[in-house]
ROMI-8946 format. One record per residue (C-alpha): residue number from 1; residue in one letter; x, y, z. Coordinates in steps of 0.1 Angstrom, whole numbers, plus 2048, in hexadecimal, padded with zeros to 3 digits. Each point is the difference from the previous one (the first is absolute). Layout:
   num   residu    xx    yy    zz
   NUM        A     X     Y     Z
...
This chain:
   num   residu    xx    yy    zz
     1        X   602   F6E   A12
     2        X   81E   7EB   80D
     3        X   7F9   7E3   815
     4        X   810   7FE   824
     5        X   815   7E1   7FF
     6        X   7F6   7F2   826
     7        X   7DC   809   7F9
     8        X   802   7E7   7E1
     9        X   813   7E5   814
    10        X   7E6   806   818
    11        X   7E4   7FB   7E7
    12        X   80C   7E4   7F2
    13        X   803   7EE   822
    14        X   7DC   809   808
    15        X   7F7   7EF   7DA
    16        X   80E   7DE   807
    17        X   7F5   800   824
    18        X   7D8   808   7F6
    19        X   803   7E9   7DD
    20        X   80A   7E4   815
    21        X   7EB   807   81B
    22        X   7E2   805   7E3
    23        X   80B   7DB   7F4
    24        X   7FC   7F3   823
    25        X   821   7F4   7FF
    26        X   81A   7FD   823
    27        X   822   80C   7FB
    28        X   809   7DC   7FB
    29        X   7ED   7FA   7E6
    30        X   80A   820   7E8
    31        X   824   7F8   80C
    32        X   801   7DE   7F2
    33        X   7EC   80B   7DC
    34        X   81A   81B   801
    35        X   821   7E3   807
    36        X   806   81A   81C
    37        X   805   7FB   826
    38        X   7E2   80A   817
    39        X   818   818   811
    40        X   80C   80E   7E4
    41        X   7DC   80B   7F4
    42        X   7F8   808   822
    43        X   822   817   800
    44        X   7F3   80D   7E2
    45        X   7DC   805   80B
    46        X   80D   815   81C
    47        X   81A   816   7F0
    48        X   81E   7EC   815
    49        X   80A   7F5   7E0
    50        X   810   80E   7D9
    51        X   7E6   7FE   7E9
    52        X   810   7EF   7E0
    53        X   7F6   805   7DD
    54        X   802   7D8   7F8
    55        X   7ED   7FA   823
    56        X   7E5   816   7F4
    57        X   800   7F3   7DD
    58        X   7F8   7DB   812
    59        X   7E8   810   819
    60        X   7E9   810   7E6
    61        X   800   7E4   7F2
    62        X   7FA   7E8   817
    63        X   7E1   818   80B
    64        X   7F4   802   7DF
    65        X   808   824   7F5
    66        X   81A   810   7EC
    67        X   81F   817   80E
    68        X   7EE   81B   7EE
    69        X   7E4   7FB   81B
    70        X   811   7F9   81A
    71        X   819   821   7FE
    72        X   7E5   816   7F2
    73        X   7FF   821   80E
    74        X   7DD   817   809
    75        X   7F2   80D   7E1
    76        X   7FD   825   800
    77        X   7E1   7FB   7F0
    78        X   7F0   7EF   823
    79        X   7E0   81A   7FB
    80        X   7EA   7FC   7E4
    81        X   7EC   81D   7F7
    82        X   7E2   7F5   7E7
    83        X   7FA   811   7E1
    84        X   7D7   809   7FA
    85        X   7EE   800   7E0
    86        X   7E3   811   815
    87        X   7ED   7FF   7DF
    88        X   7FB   7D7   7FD
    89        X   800   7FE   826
    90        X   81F   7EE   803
    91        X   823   801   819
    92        X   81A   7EC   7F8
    93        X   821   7F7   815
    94        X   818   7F2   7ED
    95        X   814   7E5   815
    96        X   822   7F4   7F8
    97        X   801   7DD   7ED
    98        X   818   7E8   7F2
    99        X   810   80D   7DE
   100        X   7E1   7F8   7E7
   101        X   7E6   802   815
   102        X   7ED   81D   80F
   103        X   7EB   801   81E
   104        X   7E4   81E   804
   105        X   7E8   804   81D
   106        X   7E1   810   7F3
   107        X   7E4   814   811
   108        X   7E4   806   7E9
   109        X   7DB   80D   804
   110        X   7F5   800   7DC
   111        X   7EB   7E1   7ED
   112        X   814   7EF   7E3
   113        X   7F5   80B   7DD
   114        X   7E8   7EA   7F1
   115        X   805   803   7E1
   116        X   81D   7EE   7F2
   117        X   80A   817   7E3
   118        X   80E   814   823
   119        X   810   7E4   80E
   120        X   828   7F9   7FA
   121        X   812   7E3   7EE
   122        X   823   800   802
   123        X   81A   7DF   803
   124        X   809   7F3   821
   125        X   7EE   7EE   81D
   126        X   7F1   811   822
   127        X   7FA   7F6   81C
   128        X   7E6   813   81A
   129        X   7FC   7FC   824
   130        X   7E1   813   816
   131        X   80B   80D   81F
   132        X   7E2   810   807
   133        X   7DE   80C   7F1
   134        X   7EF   7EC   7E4
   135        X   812   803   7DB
   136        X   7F1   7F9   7DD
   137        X   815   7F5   7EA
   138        X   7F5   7FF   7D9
   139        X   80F   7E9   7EA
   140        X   7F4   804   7DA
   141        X   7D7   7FD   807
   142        X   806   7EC   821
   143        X   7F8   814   821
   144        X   815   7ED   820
   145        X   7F3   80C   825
   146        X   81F   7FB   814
   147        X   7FC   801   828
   148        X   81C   810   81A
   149        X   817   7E4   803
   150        X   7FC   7F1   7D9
   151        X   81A   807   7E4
   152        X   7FA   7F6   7D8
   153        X   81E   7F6   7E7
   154        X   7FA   806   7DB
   155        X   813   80E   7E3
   156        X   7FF   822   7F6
   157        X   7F4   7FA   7D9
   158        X   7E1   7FC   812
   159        X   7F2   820   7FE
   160        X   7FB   808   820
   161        X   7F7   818   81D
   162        X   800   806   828
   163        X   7E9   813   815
   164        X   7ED   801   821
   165        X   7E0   7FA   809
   166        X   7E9   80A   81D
   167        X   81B   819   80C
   168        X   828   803   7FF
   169        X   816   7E3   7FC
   170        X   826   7F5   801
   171        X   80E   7EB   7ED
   172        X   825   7F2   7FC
   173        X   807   7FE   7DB
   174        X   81F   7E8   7F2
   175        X   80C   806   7D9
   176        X   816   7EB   7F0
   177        X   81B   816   7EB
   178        X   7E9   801   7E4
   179        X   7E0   80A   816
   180        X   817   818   80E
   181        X   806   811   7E0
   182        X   7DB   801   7F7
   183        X   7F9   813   821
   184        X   815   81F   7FE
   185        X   7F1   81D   806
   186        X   7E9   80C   7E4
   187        X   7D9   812   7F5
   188        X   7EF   7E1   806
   189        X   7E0   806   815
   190        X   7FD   7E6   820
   191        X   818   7E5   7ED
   192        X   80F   7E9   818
């Protein structure tokens, strides 16, 4: 799909008007951490001005993002549709991350395993937030209650599993490259 031209110019105005507006910051103050002139930005703020490659090099900068960021286009991939492993009662959505890490909202109805010979061990380090529900998570003999709201950090040669308890529960679910690796999709009942 190609990209209109004025709707990117459009979008990228929009960017640098809600990032320095999200910063709290006046025109005058982005202007002068950009070594720009509060009329130019506000020129460029409201399409009355060019945008210039080396002006938005210094304004992502100066808002602390990268061009990439700043003239990145909608992903066609906006709607995520989960994948179900109806079997271990789990849904995940996988969400977009930085390169190396993986994020993966989880909704799951099933208890963890308790025994630990059905648990996984893999390299890598996760981290686990609970967005809603109660989780377990197992690590080795070690049975953790986490609460909507609480996350967990451990590594993965931990043998370990997730699961709910008292009824359904989401969690957000953040692997390192190696935890990544160790969480493709494979026969493992109810591993995390």
């Amino acid at each position: 799909m190609t990209e209109d031209p004025g709707d990117l110019d459009g979008l990228v105005r929009k960017r640098i008007r809600a990032l320095r507006v999200a910063q709290g910051w006046s025109l005058e103050e982005l202007a002068a951490r950009a070594n720009l002139s509060q009329s130019s930005l506000s020129r460029i703020e409201n399409g009355q001005r060019r945008l210039a490659l080396d002006q938005l090099v210094t304004l992502a900068n100066a808002l602390d993002t990268t061009l990439d960021q700043l003239v990145e286009t909608a992903a066609e991939d906006v709607v995520i549709s989960p994948t179900v492993d109806g079997p271990h009662g789990i849904m995940r959505w996988p969400v977009k991350g930085d390169p190396g890490i993986s994020v993966v909202r989880q909704r799951m109805t099933e208890p963890p395993p308790d025994n630990p010979a059905r648990m996984r061990a893999h390299p890598g380090r996760e981290w686990l937030v609970v967005l809603s529900g109660t989780a377990i998570l197992m690590l080795g003999h070690r049975r953790i209650r986490l609460a909507t709201h609480q996350a967990a950090e451990f590594p993965t040669m931990m043998p370990h599993a997730i699961g709910a308890e008292g009824g359904p529960c989401e969690v957000l679910g953040i692997f390192d490259r190696d935890a990544r690796r160790g969480h493709q999709p494979d026969p493992g009942p109810r591993d995390c």
